[in-house]
C-alpha positions in Angstrom: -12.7 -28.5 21.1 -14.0 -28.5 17.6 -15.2 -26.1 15.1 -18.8 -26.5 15.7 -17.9 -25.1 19.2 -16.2 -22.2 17.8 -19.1 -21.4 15.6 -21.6 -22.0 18.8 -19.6 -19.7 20.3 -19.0 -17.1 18.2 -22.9 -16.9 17.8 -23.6 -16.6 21.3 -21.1 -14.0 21.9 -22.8 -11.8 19.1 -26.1 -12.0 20.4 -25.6 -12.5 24.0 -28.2 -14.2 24.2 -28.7 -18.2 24.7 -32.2 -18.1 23.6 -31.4 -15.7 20.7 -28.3 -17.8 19.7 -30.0 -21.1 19.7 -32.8 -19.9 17.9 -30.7 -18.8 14.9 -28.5 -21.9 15.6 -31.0 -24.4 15.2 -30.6 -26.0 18.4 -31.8 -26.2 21.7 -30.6 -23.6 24.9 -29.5 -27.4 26.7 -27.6 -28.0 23.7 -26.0 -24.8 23.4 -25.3 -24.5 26.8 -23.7 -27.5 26.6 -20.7 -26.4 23.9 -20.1 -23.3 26.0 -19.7 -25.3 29.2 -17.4 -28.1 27.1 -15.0 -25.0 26.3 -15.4 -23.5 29.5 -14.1 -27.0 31.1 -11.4 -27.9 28.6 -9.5 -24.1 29.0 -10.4 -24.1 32.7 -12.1 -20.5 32.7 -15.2 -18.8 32.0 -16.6 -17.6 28.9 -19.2 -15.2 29.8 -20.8 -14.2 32.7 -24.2 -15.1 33.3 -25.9 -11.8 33.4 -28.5 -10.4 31.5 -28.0 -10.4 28.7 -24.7 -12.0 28.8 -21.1 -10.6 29.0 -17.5 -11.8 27.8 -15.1 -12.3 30.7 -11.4 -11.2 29.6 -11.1 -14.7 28.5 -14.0 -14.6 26.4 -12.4 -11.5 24.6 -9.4 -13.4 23.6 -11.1 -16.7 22.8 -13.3 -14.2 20.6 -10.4 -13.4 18.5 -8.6 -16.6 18.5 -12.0 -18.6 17.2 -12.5 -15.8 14.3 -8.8 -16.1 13.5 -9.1 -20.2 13.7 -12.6 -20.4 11.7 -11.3 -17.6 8.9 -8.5 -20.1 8.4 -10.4 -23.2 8.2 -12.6 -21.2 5.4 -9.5 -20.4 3.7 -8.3 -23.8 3.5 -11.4 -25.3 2.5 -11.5 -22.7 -0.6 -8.2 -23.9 -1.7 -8.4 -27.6 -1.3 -11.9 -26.9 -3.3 -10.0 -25.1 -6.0 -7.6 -28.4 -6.2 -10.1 -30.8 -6.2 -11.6 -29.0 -9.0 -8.8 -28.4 -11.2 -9.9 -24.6 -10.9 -7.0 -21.8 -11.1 -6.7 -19.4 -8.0 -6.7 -16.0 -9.0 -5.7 -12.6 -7.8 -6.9 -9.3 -9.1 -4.2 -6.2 -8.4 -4.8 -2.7 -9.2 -2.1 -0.2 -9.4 -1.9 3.4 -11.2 -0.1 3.1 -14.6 3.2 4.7 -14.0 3.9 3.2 -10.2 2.8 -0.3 -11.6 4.9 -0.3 -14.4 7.9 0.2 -11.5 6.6 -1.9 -8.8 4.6 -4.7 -10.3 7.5 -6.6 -12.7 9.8 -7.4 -9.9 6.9 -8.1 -7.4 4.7 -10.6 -9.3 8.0 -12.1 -10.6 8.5 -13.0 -7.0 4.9 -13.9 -6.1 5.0 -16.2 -9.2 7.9 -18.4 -7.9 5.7 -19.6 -4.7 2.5 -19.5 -6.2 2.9 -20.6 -10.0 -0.4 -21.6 -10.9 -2.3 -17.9 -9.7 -3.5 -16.4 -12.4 -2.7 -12.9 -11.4 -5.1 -10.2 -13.2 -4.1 -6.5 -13.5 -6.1 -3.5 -13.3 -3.9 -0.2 -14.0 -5.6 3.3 -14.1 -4.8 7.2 -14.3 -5.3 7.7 -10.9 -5.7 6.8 -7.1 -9.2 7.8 -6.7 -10.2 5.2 -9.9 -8.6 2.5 -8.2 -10.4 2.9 -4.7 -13.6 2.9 -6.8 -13.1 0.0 -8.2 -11.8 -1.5 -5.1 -15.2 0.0 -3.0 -17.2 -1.7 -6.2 -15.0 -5.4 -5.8 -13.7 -4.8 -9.5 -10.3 -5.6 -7.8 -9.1 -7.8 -4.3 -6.3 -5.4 -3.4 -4.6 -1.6 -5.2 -0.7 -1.2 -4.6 -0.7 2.4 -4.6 -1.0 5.7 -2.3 -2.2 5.1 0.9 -5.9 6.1 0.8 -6.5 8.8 3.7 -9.0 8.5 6.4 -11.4 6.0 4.6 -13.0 3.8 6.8 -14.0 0.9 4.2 -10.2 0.3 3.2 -7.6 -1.3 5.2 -4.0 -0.2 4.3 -0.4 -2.3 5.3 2.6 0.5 4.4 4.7 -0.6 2.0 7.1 2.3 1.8 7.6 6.1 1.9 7.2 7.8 -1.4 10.4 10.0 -0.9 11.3 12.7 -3.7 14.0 14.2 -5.1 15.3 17.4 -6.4 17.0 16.5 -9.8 19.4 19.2 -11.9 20.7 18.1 -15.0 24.8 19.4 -14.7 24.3 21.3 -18.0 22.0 23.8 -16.6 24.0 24.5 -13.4 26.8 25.2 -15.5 25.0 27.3 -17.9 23.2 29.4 -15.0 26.0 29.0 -12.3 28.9 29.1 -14.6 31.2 31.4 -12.2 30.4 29.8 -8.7 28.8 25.8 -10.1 30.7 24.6 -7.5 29.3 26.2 -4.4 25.7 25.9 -5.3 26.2 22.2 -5.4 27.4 22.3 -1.8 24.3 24.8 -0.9 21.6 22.7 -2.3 23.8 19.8 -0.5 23.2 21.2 2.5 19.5 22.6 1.9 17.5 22.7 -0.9 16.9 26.5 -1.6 14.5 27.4 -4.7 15.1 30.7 -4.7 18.7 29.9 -5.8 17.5 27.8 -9.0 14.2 29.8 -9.5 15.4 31.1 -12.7 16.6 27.9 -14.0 13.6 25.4 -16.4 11.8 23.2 -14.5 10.2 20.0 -16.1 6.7 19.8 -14.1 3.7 17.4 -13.5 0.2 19.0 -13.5 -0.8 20.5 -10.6 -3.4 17.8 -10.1 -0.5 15.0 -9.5 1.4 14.3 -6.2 4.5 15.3 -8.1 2.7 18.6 -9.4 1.4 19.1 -5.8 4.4 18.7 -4.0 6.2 21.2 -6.9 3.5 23.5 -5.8 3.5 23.5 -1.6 7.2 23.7 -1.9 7.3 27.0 -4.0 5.0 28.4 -2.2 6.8 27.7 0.7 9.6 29.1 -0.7 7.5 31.8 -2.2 8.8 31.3 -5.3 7.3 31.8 -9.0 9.2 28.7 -10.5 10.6 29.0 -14.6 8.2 26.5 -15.9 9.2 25.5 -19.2 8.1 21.7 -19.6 4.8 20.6 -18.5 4.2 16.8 -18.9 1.3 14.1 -17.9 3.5 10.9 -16.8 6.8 10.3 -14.7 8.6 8.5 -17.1 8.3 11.1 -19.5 9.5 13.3 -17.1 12.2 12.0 -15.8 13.2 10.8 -19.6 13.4 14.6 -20.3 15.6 15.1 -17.2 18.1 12.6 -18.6 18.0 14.9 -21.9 19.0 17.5 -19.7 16.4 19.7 -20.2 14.9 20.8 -17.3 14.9 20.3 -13.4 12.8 17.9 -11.8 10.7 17.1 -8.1 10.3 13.1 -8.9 9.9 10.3 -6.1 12.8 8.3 -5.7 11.4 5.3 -6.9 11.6 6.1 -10.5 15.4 7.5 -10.1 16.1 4.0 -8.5 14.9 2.1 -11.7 15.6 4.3 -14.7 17.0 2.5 -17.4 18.1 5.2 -19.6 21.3 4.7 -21.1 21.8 7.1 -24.8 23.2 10.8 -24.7 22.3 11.1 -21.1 23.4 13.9 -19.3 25.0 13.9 -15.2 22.4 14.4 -12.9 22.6 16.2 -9.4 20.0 14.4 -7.1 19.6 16.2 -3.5 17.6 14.6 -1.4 14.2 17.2 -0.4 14.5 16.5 3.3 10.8 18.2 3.3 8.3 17.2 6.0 5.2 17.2 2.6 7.1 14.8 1.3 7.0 12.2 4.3 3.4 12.2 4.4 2.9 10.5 1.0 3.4 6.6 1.0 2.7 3.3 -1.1 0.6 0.8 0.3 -1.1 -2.6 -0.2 -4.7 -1.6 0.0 -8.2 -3.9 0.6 -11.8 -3.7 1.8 -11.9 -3.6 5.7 -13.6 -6.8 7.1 -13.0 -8.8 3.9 -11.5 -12.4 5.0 -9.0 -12.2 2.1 -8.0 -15.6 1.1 -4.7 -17.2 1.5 -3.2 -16.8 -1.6 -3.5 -13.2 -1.5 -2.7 -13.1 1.9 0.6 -14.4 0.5 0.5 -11.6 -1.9 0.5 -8.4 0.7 3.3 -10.5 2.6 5.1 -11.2 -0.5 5.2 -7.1 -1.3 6.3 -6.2 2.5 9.3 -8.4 2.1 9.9 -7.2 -1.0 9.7 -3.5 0.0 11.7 -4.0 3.0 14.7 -6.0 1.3 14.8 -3.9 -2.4 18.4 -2.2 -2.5 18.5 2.1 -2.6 21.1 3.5 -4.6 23.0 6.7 -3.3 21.8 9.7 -3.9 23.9 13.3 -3.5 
């Protein structure tokens, strides 16, 4: 078996057809015929069944994948070896949203880096999810880490994590609006997070146009709530700085908490975990083209971030 009879193959079992296949090939039907019949007699089964036009037997189906799988490698290899004969740099374009990159992409391309030193790793941040599918649709960018993209059929998605969120009170505002019973309405929002019981109290939100501002939103009305908006900012970090400042209560995914590095006049913070099923629906992935044969070395990259996912500590939350 060799990689010509891979590619005969492959061509015959898209068209179905020896006198289609050979024609396209090249070569003669005899000739053809011949590769099949080498394959057929080296794995000891058949291929396809002589019909017209042709069919796959089940072991035609799994050769199918196998010889993509096989030839895609082979592709990939001869890429890279060109790329080192040439002296040329391998490069990887990543697109991310501004905040969520800032959070994820340090740690993550610090690790890539170690195995791959000599990629030159471009980044592409934007505003918001639906710029960085565009560019990804338009090939401005080989793979986004961000939100999962929903029901597009171009992209291909491998989860990363769940974008879990938070509930977080500053203690200075419990005790100014709870100061008889702070106590208990730690244990109560413990136990379930209730808004009517902090509906009076300032809330720090995103716009409504945001997942954080959206999930803010479905949850009061849920709740049917009106909540005491007093801060309305246009980034996390800003946010959740503010929070720190104790000014306000926040909704705020969890991966920000995790990797706050405020350290001046803050203020204790009550997190509660939301425990809401809006919340699990919302998740980080590494996101390409469908039917793109991505190359190895970003290959490596989507593997790299699902091991780094899976192994990144979680602190404790209340």
């Amino acid at each position: 078996m060799n990689f010509t009879n891979l590619t005969y193959f492959l061509f015959l079992a898209e068209e179905l057809n020896f006198t289609s296949a050979s024609n396209k090939l090249y070569i003669s039907q005899q000739s053809l015929s011949a590769h099949i019949a080498k394959l057929e007699k080296t794995f000891d089964v058949k291929l396809f069944e002589r019909t017209q036009p042709l069919k796959l037997t089940p072991a035609g189906h799994t050769f199918y994948k196998y010889a993509e799988h096989f030839l895609t490698l082979k592709k990939n290899l001869e890429s890279e070896m060109n790329y080192i004969k040439n002296e040329q740099i391998l490069e990887i374009t990543v697109g991310s949203t501004v905040s969520r990159g800032a959070i994820i992409l340090p740690s993550l391309i610090k690790k890539y880096s170690e195995t791959h030193p000599k990629t030159k790793i471009n980044i592409i941040q934007k505003r918001s999810s639906n710029e960085l599918e565009e560019l990804l649709f338009k090939k401005q960018t080989d793979i986004i880490i961000g939100f999962t993209p929903h029901k597009n059929p171009l992209f291909e998605s491998i989860f990363l994590t769940s974008e879990d969120y938070l509930l977080g009170i500053p203690e200075n505002i419990l005790k100014e609006y709870f100061p008889n019973n702070f106590s208990s309405i730690i244990k109560a929002l413990k136990k379930e997070i209730d808004l009517d019981l902090i509906k009076s109290c300032p809330f720090i939100a995103m716009p409504s146009n945001t997942y954080s501002g959206f999930v803010l939103n479905k949850l009061c009305l849920k709740h049917n709530i009106v909540p005491n908006i007093a801060l309305e900012v246009g980034n996390i970090e800003t946010q959740l700085a503010l929070l720190y400042k104790g000014l306000g209560i926040v909704f705020i995914p969890k991966l920000f908490v995790d990797c706050h590095k405020y350290t001046l006049d803050e203020k204790k913070i009550y997190f509660f975990n939301t425990k809401e099923p809006i919340t699990k629906n919302i998740s980080i992935s590494a996101t390409y083209l469908k039917n793109s044969n991505l190359p190895k070395h970003i290959i490596d990259f989507i593997d790299i971030a699902s091991e780094f996912f899976d192994k990144k500590p979680k602190n404790q939350i209340s």
